[in-house]
Residue frames as a rotation matrix with the C-alpha (Angstrom) as fourth column:
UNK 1
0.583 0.813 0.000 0.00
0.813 -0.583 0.000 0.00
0.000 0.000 -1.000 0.00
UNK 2
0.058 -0.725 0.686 1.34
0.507 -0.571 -0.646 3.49
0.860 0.386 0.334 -1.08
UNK 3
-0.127 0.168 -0.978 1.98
0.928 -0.328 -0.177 6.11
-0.350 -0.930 -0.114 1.98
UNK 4
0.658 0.739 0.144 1.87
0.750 -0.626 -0.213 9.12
-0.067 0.248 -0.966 2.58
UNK 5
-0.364 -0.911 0.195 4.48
0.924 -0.379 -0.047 11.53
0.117 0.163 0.980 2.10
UNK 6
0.797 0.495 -0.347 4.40
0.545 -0.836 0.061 15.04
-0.260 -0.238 -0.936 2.98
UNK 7
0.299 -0.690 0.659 6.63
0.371 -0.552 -0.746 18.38
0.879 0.468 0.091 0.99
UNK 8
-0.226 -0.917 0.328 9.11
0.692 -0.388 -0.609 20.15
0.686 0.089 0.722 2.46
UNK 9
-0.609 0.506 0.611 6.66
-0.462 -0.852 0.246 23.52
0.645 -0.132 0.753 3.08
UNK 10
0.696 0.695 -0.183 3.96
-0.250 0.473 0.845 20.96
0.674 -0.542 0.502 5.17
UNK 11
0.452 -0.541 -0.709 7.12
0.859 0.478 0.183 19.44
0.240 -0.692 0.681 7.73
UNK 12
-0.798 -0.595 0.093 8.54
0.371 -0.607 -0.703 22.83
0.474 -0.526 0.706 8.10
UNK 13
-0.474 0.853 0.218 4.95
-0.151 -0.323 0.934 23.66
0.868 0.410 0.282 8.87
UNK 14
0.366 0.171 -0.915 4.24
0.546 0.756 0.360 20.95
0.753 -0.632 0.183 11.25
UNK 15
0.078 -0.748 -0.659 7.14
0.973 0.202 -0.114 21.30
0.218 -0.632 0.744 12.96
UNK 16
-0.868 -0.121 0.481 6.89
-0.128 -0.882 -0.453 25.32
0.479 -0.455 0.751 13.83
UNK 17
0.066 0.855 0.514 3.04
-0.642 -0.358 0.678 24.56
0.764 -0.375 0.525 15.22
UNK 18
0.435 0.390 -0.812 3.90
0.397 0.726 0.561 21.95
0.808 -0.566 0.161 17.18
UNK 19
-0.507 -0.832 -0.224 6.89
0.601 -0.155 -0.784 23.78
0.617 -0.532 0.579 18.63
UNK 20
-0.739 0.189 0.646 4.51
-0.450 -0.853 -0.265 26.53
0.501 -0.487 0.716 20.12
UNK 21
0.325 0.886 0.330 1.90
-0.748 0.028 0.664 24.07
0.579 -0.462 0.672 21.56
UNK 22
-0.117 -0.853 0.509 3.14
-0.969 -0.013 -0.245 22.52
0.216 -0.522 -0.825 24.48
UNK 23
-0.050 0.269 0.962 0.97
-0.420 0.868 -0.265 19.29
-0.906 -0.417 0.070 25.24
UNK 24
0.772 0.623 -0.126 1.60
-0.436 0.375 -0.818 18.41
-0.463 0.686 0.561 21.35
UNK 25
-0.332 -0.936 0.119 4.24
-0.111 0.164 0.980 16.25
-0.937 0.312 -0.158 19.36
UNK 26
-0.945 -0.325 0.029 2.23
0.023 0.020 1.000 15.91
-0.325 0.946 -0.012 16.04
UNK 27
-0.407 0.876 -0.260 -0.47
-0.904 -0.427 -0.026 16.97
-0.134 0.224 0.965 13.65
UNK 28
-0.486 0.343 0.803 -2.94
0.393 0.907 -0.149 13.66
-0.780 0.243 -0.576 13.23
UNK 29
-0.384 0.695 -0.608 -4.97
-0.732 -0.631 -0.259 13.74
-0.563 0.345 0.751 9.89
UNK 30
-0.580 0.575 0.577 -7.86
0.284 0.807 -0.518 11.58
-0.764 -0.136 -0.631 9.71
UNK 31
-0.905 0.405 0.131 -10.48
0.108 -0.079 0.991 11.00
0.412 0.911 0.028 7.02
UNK 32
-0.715 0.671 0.197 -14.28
-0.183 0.092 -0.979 11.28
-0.675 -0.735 0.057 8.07
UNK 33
-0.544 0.605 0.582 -17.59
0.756 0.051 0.653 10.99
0.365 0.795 -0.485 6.38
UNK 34
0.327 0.504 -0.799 -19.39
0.447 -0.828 -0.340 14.34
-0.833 -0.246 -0.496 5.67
UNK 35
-0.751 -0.643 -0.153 -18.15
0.184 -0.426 0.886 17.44
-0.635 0.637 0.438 3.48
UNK 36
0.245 0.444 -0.862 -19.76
-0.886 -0.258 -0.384 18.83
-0.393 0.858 0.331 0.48
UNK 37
-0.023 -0.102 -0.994 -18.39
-0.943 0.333 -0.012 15.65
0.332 0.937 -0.104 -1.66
UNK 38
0.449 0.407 -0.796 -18.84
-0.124 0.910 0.395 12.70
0.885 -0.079 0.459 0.91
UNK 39
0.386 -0.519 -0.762 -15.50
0.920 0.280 0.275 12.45
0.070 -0.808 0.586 3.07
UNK 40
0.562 -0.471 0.680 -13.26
-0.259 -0.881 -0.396 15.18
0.786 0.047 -0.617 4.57
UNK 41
-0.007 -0.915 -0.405 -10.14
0.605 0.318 -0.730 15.25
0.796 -0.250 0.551 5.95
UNK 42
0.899 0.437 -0.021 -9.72
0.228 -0.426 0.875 16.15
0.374 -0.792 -0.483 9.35
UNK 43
0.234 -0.723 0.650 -6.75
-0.069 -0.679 -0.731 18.17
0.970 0.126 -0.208 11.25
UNK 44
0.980 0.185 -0.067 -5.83
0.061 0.041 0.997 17.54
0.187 -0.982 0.029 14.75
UNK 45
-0.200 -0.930 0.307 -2.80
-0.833 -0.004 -0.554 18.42
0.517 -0.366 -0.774 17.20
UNK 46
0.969 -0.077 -0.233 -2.04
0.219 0.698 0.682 15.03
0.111 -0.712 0.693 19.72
UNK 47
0.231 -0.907 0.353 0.59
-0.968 -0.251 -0.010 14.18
0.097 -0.340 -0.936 21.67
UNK 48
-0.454 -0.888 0.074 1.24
-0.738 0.421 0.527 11.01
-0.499 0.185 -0.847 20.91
UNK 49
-0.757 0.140 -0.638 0.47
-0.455 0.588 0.669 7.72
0.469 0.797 -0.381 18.30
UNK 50
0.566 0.735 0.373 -2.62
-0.788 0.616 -0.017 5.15
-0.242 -0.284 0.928 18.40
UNK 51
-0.182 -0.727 0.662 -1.59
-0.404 0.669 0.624 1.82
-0.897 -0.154 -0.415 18.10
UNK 52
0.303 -0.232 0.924 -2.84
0.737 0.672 -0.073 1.34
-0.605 0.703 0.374 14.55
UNK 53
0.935 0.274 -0.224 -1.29
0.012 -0.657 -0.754 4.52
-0.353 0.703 -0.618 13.20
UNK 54
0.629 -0.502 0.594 0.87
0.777 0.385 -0.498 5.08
0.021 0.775 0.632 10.66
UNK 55
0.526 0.024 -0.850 3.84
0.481 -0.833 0.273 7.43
-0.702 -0.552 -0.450 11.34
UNK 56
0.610 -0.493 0.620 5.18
0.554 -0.295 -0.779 9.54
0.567 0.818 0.093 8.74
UNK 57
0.614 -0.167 -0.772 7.67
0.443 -0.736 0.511 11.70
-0.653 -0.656 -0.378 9.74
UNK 58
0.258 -0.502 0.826 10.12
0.709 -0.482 -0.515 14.29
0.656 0.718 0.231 7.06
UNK 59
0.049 -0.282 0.958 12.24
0.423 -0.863 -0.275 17.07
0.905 0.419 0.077 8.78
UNK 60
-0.977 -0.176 -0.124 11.65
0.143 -0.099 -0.985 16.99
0.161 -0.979 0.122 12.34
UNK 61
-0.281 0.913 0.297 7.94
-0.939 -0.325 0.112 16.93
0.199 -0.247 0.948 11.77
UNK 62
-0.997 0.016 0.071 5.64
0.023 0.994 0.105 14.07
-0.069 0.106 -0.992 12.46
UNK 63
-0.070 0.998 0.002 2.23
-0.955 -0.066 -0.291 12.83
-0.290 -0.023 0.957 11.40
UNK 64
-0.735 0.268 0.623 0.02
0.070 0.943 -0.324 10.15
-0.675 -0.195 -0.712 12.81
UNK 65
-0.373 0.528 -0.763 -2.61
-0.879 0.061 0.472 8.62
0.296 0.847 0.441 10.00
UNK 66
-0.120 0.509 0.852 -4.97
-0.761 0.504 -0.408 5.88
-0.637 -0.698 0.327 11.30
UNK 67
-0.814 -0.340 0.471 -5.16
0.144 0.667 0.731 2.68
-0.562 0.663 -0.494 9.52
UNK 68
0.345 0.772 0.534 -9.24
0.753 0.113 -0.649 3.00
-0.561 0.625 -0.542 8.76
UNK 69
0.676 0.253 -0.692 -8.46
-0.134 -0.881 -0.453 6.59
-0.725 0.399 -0.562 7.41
UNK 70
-0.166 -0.973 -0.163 -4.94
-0.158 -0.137 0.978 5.29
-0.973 0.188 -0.131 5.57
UNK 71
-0.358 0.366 0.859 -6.75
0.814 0.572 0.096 3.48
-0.457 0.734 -0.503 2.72
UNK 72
0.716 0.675 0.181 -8.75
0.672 -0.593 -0.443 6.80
-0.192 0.439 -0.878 1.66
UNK 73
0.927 -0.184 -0.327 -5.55
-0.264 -0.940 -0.217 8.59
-0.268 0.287 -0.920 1.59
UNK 74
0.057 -0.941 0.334 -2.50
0.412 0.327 0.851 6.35
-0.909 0.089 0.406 -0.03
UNK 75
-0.358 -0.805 0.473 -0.20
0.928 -0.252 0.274 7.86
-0.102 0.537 0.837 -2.03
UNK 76
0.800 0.465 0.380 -1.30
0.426 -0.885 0.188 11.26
0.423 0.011 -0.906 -0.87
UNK 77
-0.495 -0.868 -0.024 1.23
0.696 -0.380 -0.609 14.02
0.520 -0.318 0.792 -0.47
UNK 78
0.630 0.776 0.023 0.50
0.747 -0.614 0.253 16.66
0.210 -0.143 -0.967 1.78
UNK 79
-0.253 -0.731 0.633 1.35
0.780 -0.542 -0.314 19.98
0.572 0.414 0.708 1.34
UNK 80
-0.047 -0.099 -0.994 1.74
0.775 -0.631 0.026 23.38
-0.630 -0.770 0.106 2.88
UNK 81
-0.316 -0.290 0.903 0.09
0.898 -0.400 0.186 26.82
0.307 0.869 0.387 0.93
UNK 82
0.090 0.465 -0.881 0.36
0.678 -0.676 -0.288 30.33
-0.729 -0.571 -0.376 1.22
UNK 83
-0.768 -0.557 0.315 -0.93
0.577 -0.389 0.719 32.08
-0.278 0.734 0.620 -1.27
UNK 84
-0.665 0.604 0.440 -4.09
-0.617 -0.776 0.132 35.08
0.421 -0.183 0.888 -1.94
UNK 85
-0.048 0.808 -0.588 -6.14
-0.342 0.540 0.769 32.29
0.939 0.238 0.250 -1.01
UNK 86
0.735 -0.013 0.678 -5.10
-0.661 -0.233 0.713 32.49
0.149 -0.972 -0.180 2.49
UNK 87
-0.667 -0.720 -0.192 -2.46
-0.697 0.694 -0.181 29.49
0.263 0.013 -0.965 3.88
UNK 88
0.656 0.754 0.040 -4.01
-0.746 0.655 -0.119 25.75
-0.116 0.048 0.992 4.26
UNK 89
-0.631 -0.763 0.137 -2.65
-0.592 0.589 0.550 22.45
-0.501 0.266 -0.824 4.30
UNK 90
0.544 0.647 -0.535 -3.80
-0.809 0.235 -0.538 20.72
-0.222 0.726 0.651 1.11
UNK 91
-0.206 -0.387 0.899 -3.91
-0.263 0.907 0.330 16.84
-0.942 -0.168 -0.289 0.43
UNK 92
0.208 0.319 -0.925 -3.49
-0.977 0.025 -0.212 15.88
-0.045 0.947 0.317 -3.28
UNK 93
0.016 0.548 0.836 -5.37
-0.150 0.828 -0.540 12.21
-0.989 -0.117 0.096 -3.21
UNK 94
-0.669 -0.243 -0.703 -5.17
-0.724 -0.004 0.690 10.19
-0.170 0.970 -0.173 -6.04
UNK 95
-0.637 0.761 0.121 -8.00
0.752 0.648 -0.118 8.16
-0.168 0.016 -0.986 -4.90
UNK 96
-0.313 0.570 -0.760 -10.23
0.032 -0.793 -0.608 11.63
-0.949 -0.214 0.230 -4.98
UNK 97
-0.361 0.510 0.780 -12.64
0.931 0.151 0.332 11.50
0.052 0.847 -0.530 -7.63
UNK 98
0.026 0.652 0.758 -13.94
0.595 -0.620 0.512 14.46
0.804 0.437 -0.403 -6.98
UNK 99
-0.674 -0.341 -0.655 -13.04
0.677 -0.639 -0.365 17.42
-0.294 -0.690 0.662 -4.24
UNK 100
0.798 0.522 -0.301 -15.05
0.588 -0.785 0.196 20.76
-0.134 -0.334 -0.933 -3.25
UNK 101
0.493 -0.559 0.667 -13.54
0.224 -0.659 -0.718 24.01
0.841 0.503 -0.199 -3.78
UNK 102
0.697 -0.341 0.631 -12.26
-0.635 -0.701 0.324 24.49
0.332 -0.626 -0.705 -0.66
UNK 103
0.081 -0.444 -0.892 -10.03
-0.476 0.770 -0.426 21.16
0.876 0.459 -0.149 -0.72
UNK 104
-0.756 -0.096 0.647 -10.77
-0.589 0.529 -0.611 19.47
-0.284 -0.843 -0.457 2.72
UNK 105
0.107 0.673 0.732 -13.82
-0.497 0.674 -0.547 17.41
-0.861 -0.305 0.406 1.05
UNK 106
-0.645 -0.676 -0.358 -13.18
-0.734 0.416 0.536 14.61
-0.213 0.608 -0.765 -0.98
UNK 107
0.616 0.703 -0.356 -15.31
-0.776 0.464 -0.426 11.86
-0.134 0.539 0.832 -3.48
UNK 108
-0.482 -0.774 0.411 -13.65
-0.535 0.631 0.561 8.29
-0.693 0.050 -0.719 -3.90
């Protein structure tokens, strides 16, 4: 199964929010059902792994990825933008048939 992998701009990311929140060591980001397009990708700080996640880590960051949610997002990179559209971390899913404009909801 592919993982996940995360740029450069997303781990340097990470790794300045966690530094300022003290009871955290990494961002978790989970799939749910809901969203304009079915699922959507959820954001959380924790402070430490479940026992079936997956840990990615790139740079001194780290993210945890649950196994149910891992399947809806392999071979997904996530990424880190700031641009007129405000800043956002954005997951380009090659399972995603189909995404909302605001790129946190996602069709499979």
């Amino acid at each position: 199964m592919d993982t996940v992998t995360l740029t450069e701009r997303a781990a340097r990311r990470i790794a300045r929010i966690v530094a300022k929140e003290p009871a955290a060591k990494a961002l978790r980001v989970s799939v749910e059902g809901g969203g304009c397009s079915g699922f959507s990708y959820k954001f959380d700080l924790t402070d430490a792994a479940g026992d079936d996640d997956v840990v990615i880590e790139r740079d001194g960051a780290t993210v945890y990825v649950d196994a149910v949610s891992l399947p809806f997002m392999a071979g997904s990179e996530i990424d880190f933008v700031d641009d007129l559209m405000g800043q956002s971390f954005q997951i380009r899913n090659p399972n995603a048939t189909a995404s909302c404009g605001c790129g946190t909801s996602f069709a499979v």
